[in-house]
N, CA, C and O atoms as CSV, one atom per row, in Angstrom:
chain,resi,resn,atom,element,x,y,z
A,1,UNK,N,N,11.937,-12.495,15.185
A,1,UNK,CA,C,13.189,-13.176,15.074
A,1,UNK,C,C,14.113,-12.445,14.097
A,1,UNK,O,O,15.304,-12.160,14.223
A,2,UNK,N,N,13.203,-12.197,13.023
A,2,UNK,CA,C,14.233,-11.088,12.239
A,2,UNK,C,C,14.903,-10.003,12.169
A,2,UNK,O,O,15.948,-9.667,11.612
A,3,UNK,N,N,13.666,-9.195,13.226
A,3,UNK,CA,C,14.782,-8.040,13.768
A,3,UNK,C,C,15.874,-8.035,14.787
A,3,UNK,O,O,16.867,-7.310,14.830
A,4,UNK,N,N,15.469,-9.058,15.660
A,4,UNK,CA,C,16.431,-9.686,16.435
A,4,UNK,C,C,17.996,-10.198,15.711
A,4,UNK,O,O,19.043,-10.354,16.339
A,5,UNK,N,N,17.870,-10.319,14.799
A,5,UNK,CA,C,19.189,-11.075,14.344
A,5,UNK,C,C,19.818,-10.158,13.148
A,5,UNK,O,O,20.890,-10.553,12.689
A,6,UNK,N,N,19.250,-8.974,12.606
A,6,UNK,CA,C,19.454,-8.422,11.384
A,6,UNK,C,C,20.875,-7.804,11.316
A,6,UNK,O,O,21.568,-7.786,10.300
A,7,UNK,N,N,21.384,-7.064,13.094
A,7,UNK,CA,C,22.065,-6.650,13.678
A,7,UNK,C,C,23.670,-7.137,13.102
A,7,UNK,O,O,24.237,-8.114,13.591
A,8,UNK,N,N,24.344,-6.217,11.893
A,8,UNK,CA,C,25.343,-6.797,11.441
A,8,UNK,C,C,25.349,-7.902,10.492
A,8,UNK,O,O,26.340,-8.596,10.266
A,9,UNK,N,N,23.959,-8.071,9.827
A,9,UNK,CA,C,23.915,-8.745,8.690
A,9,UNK,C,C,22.807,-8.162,7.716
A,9,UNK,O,O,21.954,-7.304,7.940
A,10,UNK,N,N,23.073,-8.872,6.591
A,10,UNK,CA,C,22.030,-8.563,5.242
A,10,UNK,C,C,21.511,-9.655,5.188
A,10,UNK,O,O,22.151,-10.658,4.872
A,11,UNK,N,N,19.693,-9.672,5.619
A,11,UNK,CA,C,19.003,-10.391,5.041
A,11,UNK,C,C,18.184,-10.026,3.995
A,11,UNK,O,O,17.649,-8.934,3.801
A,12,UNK,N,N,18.104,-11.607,2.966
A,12,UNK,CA,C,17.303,-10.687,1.512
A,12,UNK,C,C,16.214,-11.919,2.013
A,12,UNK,O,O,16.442,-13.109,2.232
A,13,UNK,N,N,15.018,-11.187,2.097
A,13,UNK,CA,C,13.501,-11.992,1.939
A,13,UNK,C,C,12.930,-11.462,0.667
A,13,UNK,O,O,13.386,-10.452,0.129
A,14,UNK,N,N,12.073,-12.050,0.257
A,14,UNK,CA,C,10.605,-11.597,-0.173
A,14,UNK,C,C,8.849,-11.537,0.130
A,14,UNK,O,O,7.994,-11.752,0.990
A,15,UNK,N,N,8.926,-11.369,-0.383
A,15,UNK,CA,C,7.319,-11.287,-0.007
A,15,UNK,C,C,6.333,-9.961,-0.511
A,15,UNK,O,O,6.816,-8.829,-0.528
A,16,UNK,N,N,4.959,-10.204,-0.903
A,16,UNK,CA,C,3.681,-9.869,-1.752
A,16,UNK,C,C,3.346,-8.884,-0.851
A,16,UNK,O,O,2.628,-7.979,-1.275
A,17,UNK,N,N,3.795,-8.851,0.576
A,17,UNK,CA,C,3.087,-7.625,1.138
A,17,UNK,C,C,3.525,-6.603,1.806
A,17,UNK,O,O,4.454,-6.584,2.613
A,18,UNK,N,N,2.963,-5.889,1.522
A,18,UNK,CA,C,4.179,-4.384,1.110
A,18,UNK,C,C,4.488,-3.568,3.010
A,18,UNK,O,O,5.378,-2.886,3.518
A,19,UNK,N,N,3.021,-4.236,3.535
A,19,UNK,CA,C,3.587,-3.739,5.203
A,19,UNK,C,C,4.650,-4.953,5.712
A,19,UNK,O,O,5.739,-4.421,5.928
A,20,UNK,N,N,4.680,-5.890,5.881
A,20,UNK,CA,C,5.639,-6.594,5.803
A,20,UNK,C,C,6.938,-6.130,5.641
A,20,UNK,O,O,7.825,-6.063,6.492
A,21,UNK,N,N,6.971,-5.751,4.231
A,21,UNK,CA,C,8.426,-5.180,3.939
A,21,UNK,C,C,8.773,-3.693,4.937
A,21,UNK,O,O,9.821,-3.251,5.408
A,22,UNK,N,N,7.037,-3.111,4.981
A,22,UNK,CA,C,7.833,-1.979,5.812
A,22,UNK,C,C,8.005,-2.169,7.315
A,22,UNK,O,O,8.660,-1.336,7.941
A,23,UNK,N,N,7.422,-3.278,7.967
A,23,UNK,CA,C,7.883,-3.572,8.613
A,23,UNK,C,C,9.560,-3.780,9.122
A,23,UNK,O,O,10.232,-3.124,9.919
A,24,UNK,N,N,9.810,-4.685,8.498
A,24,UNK,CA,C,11.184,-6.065,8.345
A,24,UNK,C,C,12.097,-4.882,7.498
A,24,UNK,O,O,13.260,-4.920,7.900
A,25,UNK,N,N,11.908,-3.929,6.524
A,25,UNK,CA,C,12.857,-4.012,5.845
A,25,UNK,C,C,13.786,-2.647,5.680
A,25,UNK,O,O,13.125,-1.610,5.627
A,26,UNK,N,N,14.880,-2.536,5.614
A,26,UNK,CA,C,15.510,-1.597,6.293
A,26,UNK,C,C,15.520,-0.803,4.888
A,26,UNK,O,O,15.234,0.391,4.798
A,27,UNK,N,N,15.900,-1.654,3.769
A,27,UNK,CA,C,15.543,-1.035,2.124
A,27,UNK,C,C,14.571,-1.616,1.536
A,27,UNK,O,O,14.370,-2.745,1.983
A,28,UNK,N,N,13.617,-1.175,0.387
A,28,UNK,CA,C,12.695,-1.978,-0.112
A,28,UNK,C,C,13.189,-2.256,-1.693
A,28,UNK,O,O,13.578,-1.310,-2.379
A,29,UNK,N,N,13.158,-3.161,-2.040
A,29,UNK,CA,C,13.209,-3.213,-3.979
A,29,UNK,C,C,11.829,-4.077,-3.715
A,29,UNK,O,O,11.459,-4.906,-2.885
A,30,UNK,N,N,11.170,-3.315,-5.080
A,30,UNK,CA,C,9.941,-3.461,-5.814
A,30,UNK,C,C,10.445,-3.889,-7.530
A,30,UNK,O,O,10.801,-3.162,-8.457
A,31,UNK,N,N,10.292,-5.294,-7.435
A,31,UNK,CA,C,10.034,-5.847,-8.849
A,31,UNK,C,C,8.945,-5.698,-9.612
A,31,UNK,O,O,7.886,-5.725,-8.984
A,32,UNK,N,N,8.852,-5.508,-11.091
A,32,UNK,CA,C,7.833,-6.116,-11.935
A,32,UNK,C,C,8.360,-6.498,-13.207
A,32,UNK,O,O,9.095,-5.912,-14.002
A,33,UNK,N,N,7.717,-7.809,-13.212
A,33,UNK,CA,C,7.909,-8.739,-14.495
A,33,UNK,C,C,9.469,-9.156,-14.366
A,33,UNK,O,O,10.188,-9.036,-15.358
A,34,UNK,N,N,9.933,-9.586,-13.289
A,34,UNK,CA,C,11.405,-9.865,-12.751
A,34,UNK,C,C,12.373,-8.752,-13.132
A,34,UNK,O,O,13.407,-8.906,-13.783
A,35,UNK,N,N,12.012,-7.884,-12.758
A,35,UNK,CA,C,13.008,-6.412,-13.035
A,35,UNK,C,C,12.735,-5.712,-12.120
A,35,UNK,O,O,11.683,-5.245,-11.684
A,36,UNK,N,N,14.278,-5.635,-11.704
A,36,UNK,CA,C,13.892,-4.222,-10.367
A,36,UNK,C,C,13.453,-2.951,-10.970
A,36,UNK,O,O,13.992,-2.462,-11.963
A,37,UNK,N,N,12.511,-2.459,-10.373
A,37,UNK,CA,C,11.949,-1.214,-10.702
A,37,UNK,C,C,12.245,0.148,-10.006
A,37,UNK,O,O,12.171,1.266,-10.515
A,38,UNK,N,N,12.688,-0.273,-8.395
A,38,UNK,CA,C,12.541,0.824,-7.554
A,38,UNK,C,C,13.482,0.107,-6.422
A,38,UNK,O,O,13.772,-1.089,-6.456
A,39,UNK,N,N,13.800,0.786,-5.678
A,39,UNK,CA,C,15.179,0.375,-4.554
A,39,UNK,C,C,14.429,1.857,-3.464
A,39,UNK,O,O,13.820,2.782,-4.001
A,40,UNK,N,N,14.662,1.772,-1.894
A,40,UNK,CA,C,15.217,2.726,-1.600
A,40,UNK,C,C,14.146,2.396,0.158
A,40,UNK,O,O,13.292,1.610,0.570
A,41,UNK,N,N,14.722,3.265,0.521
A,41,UNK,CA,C,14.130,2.874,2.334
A,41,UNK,C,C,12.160,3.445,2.444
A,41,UNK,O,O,11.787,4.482,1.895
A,42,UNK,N,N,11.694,3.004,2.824
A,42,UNK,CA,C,9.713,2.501,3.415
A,42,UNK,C,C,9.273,4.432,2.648
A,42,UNK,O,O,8.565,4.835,1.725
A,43,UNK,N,N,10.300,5.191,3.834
A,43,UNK,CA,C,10.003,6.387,3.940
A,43,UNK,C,C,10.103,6.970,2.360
A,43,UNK,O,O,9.009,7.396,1.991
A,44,UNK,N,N,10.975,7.066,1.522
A,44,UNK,CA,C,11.460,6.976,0.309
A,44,UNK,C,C,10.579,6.962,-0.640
A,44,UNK,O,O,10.267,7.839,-1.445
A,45,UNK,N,N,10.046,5.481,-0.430
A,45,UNK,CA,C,9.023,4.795,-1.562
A,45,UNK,C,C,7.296,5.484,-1.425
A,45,UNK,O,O,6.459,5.514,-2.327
A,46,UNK,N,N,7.126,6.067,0.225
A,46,UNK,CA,C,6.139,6.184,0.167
A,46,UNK,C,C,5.682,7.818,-0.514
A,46,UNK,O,O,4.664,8.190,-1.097
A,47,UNK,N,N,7.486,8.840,0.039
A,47,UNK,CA,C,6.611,10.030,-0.619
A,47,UNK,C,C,7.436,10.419,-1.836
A,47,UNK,O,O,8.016,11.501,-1.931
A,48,UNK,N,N,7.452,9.277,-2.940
A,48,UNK,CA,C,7.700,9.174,-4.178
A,48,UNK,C,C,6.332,8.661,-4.748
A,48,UNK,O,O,5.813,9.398,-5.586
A,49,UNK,N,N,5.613,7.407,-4.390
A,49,UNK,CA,C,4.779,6.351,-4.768
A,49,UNK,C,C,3.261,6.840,-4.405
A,49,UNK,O,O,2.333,6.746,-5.208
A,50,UNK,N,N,3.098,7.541,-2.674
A,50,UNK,CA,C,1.960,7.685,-2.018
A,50,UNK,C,C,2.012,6.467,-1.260
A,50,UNK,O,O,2.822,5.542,-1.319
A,51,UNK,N,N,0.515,6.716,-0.190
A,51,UNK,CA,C,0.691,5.366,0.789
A,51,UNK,C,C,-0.349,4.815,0.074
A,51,UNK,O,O,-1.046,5.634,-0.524
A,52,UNK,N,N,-0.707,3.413,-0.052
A,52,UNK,CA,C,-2.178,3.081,-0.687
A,52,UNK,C,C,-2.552,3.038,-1.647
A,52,UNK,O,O,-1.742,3.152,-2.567
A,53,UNK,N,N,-3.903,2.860,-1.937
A,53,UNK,CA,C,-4.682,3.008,-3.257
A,53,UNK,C,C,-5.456,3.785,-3.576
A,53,UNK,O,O,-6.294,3.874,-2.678
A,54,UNK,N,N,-5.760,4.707,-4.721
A,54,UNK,CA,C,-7.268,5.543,-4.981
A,54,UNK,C,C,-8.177,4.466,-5.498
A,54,UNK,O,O,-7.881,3.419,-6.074
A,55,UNK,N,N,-9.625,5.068,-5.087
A,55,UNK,CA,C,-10.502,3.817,-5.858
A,55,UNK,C,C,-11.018,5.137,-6.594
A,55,UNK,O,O,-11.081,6.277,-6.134
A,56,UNK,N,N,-11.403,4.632,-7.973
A,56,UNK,CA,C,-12.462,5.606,-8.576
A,56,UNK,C,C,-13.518,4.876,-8.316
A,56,UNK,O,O,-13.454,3.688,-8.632
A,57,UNK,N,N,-14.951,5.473,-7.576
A,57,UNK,CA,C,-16.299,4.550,-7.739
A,57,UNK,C,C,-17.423,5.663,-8.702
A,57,UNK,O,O,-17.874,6.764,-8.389
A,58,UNK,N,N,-17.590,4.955,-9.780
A,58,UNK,CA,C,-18.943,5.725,-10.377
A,58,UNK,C,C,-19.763,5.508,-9.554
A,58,UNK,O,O,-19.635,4.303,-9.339
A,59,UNK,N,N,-20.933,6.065,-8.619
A,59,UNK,CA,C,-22.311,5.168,-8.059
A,59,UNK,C,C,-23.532,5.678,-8.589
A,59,UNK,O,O,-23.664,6.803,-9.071
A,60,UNK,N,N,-24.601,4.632,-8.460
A,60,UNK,CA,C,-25.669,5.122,-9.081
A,60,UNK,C,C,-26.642,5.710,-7.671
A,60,UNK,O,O,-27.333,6.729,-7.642
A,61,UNK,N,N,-26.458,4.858,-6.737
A,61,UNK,CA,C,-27.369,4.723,-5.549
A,61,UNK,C,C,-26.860,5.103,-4.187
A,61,UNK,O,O,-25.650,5.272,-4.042
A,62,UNK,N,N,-27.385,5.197,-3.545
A,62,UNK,CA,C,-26.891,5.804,-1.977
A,62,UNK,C,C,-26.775,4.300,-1.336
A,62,UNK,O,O,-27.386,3.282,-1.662
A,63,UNK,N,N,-25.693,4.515,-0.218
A,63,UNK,CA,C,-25.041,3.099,0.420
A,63,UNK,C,C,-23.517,2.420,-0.090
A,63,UNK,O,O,-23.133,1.322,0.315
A,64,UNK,N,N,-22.834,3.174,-0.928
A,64,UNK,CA,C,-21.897,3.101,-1.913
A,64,UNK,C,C,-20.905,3.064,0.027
A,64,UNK,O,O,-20.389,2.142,0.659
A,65,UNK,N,N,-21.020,4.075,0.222
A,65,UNK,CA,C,-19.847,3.635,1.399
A,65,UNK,C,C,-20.039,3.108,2.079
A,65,UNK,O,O,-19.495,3.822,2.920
A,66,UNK,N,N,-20.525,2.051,2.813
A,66,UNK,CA,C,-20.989,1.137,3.175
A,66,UNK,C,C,-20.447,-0.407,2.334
A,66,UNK,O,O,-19.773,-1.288,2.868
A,67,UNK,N,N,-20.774,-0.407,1.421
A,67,UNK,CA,C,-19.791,-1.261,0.665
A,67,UNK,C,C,-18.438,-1.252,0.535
A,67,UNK,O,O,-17.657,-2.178,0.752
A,68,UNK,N,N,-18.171,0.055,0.101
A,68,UNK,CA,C,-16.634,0.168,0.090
A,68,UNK,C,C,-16.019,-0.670,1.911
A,68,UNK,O,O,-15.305,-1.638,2.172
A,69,UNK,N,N,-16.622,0.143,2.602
A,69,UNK,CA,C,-16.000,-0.022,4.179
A,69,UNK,C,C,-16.153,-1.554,4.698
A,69,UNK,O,O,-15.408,-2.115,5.502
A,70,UNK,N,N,-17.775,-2.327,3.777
A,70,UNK,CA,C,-17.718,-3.950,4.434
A,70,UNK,C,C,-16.686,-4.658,3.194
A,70,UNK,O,O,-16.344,-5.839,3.232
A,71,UNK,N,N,-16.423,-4.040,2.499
A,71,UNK,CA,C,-15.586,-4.781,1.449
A,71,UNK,C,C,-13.851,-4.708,1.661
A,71,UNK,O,O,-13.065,-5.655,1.700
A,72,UNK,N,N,-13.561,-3.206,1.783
A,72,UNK,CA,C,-12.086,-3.302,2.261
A,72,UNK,C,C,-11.687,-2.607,3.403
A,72,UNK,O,O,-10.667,-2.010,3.747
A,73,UNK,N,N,-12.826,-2.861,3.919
A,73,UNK,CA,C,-12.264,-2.627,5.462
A,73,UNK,C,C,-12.309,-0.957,5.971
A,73,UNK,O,O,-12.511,0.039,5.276
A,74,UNK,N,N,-12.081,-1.043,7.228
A,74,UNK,CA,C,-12.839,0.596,8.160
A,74,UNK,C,C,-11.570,1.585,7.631
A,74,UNK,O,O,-11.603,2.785,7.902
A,75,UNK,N,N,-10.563,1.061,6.937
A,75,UNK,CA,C,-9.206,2.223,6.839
A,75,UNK,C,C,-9.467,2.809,5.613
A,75,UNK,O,O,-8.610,3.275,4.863
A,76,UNK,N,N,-10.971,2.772,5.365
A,76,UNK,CA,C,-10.642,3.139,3.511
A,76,UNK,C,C,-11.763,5.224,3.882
A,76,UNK,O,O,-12.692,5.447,4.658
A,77,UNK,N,N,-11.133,6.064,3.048
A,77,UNK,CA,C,-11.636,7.504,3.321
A,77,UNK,C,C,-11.914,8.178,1.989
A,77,UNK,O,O,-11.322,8.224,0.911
A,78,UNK,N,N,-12.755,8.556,2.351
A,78,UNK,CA,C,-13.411,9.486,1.167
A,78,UNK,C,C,-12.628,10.925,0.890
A,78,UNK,O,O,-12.748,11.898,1.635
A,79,UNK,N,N,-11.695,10.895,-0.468
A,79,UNK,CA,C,-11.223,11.859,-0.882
A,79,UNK,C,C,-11.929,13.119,-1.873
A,79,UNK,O,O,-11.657,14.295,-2.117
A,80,UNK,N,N,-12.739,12.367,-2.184
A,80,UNK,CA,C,-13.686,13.337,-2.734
A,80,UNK,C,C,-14.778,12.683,-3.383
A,80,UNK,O,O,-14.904,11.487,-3.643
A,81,UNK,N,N,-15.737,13.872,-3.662
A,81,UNK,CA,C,-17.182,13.231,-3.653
A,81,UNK,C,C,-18.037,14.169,-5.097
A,81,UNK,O,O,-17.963,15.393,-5.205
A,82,UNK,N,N,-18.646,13.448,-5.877
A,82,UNK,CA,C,-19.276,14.401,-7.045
A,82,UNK,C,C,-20.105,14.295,-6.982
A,82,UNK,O,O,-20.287,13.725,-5.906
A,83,UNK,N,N,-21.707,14.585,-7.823
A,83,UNK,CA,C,-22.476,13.824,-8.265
A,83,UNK,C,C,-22.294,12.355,-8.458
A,83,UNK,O,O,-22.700,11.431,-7.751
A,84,UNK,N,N,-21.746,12.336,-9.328
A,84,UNK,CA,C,-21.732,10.796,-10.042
A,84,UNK,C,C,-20.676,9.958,-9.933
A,84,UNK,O,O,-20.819,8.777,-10.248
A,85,UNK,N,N,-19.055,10.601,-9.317
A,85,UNK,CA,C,-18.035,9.853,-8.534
A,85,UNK,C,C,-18.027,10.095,-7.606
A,85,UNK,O,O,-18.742,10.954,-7.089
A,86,UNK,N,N,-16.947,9.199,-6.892
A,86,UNK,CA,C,-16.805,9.369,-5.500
A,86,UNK,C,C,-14.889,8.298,-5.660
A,86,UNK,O,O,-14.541,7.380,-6.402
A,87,UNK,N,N,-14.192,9.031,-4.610
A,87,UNK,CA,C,-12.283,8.861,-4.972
A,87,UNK,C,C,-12.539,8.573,-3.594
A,87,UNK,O,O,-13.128,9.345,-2.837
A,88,UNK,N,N,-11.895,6.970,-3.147
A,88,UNK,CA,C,-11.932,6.841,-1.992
A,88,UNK,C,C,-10.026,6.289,-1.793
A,88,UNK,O,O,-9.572,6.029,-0.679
């Protein structure tokens, strides 16, 4: 409905989730602690910001990805791998 109607107007929403916005939103502002922090279009934010999250995992034991993947899901990739870390 929203993109349907956006056509010659400014809508201001909010909302906690950030595909959402890149969905719906033609600019993004990112608040923290009620202060704009950042303004600027999906594409913008992402190769200023990155897409996502790094995890640092110390592990002790084998099966570490396996957790990661039943915990946040099949989109998460192994950026690198040590002995004793692992950057997913």
């Amino acid at each position: 409905m929203l993109r349907r109607h956006k056509q010659g107007r400014i809508i201001l929403m909010t909302t906690h989730y950030m595909d959402e916005a890149d969905v719906l939103g033609d600019r993004i502002g990112i608040m923290h602690q009620g202060k704009l922090t950042c303004l600027g279009s999906s594409l913008f934010l992402k190769t200023k910001f990155g897409v996502g999250y790094n995890l640092c995992v110390s592990k002790r034991e084998n099966g570490l990805k396996k957790f990661v993947v039943d915990y946040f899901g099949t989109q998460v990739n192994c950026l690198s791998e040590t002995d004793k870390n692992v950057v997913y």
